[in-house]
Backbone as CSV, one residue per row, in Angstrom:
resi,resn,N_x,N_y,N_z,CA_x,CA_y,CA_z,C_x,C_y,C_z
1,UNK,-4.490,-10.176,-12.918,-3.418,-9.533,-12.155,-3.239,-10.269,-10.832
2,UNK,-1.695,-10.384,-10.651,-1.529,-10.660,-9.372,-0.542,-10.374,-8.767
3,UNK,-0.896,-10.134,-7.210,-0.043,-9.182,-6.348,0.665,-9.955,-5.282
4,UNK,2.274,-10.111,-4.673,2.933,-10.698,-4.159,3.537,-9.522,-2.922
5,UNK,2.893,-9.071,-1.864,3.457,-8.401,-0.655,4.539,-8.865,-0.370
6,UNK,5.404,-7.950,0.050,6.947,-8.785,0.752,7.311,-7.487,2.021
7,UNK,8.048,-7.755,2.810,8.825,-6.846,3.261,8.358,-6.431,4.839
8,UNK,7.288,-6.745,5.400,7.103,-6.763,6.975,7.837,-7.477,7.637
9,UNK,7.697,-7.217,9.022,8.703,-7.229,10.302,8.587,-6.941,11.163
10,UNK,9.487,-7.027,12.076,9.471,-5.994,13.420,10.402,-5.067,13.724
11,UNK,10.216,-3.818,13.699,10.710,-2.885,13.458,10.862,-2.272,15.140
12,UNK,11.829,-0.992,15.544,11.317,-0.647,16.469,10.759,1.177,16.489
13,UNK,9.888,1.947,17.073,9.703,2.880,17.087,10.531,3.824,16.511
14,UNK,10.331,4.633,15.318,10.848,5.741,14.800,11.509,4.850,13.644
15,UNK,11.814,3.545,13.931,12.322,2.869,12.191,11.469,2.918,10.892
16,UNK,12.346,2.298,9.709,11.956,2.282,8.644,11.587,0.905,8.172
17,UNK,11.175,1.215,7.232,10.524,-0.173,6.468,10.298,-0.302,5.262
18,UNK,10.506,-0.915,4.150,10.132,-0.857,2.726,9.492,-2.002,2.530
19,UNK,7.827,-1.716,1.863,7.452,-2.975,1.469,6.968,-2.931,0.225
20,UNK,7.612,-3.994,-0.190,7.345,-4.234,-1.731,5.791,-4.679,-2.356
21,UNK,5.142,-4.657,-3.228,3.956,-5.451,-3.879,4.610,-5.720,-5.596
22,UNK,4.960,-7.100,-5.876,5.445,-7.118,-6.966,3.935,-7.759,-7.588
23,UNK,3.566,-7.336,-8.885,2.130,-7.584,-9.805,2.368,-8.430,-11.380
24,UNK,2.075,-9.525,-11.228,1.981,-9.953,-12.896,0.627,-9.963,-13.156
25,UNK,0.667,-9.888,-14.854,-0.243,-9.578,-15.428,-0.688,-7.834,-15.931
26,UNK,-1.521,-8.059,-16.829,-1.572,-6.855,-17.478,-2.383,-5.577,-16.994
27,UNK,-1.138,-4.348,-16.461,-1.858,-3.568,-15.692,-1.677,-2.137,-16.633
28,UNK,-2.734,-1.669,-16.736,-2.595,-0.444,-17.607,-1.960,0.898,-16.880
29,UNK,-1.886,1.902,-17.701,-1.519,3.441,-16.871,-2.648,4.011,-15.774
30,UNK,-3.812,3.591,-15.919,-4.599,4.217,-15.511,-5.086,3.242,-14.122
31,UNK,-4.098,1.792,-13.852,-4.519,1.264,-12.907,-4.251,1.932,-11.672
32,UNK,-5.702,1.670,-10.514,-4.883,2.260,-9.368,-4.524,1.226,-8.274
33,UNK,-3.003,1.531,-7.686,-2.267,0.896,-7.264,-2.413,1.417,-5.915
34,UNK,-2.608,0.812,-4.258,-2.712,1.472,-3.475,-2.373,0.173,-2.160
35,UNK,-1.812,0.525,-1.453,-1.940,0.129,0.070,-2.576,-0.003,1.464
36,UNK,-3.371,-0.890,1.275,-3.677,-0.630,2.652,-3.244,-1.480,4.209
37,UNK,-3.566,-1.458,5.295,-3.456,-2.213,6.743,-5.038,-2.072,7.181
38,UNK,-4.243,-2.971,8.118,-5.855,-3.483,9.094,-5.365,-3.718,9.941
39,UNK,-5.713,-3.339,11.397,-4.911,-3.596,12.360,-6.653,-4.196,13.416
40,UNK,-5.800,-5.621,14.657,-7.008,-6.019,14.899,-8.096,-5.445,15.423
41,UNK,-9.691,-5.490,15.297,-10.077,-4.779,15.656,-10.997,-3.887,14.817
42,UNK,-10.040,-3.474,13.580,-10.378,-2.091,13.322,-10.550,-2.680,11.878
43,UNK,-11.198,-1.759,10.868,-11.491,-1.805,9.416,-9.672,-1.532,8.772
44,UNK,-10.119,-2.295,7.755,-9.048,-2.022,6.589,-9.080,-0.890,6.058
45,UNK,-8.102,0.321,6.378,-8.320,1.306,5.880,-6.429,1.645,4.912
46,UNK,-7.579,2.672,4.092,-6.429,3.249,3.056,-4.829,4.419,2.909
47,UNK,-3.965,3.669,2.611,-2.858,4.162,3.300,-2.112,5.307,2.529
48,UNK,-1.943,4.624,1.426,-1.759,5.458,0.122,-1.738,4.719,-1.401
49,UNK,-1.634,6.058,-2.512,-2.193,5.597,-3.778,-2.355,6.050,-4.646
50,UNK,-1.533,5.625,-5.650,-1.163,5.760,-7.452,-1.877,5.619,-8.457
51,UNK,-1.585,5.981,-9.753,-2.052,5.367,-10.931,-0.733,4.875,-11.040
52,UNK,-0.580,3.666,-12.231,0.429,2.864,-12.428,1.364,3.915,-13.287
53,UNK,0.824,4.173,-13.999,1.119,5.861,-14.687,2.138,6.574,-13.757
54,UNK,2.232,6.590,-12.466,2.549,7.584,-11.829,1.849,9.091,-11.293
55,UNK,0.745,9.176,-11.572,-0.071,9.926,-11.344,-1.012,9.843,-10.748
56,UNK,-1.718,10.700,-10.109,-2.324,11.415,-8.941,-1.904,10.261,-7.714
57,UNK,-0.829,10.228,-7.117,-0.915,10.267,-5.740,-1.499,10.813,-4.575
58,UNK,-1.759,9.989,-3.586,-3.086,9.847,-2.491,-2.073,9.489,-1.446
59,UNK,-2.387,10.286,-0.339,-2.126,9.881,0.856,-3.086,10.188,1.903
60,UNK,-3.169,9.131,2.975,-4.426,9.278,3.728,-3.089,10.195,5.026
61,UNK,-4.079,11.204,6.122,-3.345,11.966,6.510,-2.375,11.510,7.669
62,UNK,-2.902,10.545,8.330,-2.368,9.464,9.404,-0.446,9.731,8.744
63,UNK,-0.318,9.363,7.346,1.273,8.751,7.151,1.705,10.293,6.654
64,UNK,1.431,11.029,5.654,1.623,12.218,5.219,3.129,12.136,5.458
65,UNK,4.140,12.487,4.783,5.255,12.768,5.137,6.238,11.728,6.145
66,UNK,5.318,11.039,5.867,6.370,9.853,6.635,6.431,8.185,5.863
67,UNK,5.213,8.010,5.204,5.407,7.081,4.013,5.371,7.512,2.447
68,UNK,5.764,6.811,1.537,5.943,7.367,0.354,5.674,5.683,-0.659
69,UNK,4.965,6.253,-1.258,4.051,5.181,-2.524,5.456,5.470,-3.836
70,UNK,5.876,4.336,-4.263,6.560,4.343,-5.348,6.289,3.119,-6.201
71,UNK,6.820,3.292,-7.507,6.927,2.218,-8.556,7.611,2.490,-9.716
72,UNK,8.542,0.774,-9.611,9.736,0.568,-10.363,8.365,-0.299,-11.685
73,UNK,8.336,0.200,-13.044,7.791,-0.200,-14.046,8.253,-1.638,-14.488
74,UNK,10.049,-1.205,-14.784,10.542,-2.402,-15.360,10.625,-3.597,-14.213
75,UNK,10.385,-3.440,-13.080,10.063,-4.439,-12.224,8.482,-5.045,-11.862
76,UNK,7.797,-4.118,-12.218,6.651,-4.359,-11.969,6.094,-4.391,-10.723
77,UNK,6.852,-3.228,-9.954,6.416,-3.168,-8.304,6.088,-2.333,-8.184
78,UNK,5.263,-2.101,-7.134,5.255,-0.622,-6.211,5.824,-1.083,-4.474
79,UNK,6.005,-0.054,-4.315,6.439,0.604,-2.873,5.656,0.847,-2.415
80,UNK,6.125,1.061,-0.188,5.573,1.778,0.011,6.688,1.933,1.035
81,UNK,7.510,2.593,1.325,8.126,3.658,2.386,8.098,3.767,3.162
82,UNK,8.426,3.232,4.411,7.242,3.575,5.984,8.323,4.065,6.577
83,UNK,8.803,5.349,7.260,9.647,6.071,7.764,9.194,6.720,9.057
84,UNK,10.135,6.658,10.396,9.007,7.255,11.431,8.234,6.156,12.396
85,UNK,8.272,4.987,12.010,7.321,4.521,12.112,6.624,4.391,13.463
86,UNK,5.664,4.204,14.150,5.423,4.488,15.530,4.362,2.552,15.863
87,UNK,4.701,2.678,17.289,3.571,1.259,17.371,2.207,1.373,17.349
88,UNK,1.673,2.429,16.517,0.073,2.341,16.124,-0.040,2.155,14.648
89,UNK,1.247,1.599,14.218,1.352,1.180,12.748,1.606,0.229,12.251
90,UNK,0.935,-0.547,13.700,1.399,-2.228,13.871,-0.138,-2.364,12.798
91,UNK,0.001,-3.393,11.891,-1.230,-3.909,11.646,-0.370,-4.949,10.325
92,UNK,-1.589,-5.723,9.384,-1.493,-6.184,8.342,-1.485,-4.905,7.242
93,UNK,-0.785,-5.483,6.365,-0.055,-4.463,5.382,-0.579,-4.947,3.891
94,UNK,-1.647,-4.671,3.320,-1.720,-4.903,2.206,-1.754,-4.061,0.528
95,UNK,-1.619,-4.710,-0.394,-1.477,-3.671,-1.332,-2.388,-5.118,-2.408
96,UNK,-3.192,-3.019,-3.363,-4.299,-3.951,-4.027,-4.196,-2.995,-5.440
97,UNK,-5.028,-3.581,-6.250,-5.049,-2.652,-7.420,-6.757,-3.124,-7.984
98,UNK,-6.884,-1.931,-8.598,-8.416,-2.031,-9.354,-8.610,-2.586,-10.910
99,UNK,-9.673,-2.148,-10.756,-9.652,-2.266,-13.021,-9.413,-1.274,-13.805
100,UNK,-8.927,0.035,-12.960,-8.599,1.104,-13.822,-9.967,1.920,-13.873
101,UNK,-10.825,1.667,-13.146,-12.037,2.561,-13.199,-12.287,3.046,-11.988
102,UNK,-11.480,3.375,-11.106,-11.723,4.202,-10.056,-11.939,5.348,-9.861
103,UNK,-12.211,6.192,-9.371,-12.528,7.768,-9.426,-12.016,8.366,-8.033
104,UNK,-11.493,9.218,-8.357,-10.578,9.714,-6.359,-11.631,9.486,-5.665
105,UNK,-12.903,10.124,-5.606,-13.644,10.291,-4.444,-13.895,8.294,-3.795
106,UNK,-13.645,7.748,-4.177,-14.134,6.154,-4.074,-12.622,4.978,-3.638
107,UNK,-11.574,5.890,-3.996,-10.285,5.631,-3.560,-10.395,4.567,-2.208
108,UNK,-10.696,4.915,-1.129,-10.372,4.529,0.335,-12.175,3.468,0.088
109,UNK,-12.630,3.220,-1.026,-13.755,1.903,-0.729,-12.694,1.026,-1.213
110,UNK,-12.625,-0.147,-0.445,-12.436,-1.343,-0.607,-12.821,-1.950,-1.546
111,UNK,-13.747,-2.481,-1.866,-14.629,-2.546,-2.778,-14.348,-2.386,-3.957
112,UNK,-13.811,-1.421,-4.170,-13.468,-0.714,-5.587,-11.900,-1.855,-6.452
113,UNK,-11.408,-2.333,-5.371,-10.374,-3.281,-5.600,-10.432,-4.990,-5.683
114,UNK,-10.318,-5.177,-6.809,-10.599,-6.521,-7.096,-9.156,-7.551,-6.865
115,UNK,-8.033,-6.820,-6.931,-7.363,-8.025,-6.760,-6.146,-7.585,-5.499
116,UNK,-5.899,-8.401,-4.642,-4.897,-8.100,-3.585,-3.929,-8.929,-3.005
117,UNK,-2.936,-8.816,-2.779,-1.831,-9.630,-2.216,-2.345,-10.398,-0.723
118,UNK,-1.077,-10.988,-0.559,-1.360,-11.363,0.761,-1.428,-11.361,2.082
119,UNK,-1.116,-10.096,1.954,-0.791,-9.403,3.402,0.510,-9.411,4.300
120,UNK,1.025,-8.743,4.391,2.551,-8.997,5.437,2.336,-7.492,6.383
121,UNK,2.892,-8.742,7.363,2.447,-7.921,9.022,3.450,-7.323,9.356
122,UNK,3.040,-6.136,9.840,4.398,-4.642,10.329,4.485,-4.635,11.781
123,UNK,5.142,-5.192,12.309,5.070,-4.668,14.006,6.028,-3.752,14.697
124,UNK,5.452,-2.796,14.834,6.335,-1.883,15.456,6.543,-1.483,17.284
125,UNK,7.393,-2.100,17.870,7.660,-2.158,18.973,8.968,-2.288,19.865
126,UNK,9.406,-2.030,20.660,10.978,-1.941,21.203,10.774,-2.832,22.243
């Protein structure tokens, strides 16, 4: 599997943003598909997150209602939505997927994700 980030920028406070992760290769229903950032400084933490399936969505509470995890099948992408956005949501933007053996509680380990794009940077500032 492999993952192609697109769609960072510079945005200004309260804007939107859509960033794409387009994936080739063979990803089952049960893969989990998820996003994360890293902003400098700080750990790579987990933003939100799918099965390829469409099922059980994850959101960490930071975005809640202001980003939204999607995926177009026949494209082979997922989304991620960033609405609201504020300048503590400046960071690197990445999106990763597993082997399909993840378990919720293990979601937000890193670790658990073997393959990941390349990162595209969100800056949010006026």
């Amino acid at each position: 599997v492999q993952l192609q980030a697109s769609g960072g920028g510079l945005v200004q406070p309260g804007g939107s943003l859509r960033l794409s992760c387009a994936a080739s290769g063979l990803i089952s229903g049960r893969t989990l598909m998820a996003w994360f950032r890293q902003a400098p400084g700080r750990e790579r933490e987990l933003l939100a997150a799918m099965r390829w399936s469409g099922s059980g969505t994850y959101y960490t509470d930071s975005v809640k209602g202001r980003f939204t995890i999607s995926r177009d099948s026949a494209k082979k992408t997922v989304y991620l939505q960033m609405n609201s956005l504020k300048p503590e949501d400046t960071a690197v933007y990445y999106c990763a997927a597993d082997r399909a053996t993840t378990i919720l509680s293990e979601i937000a380990n890193t670790a658990r994700y073997v393959y990941w794009g390349q990162g595209t940077l969100v800056t949010v500032s006026s």
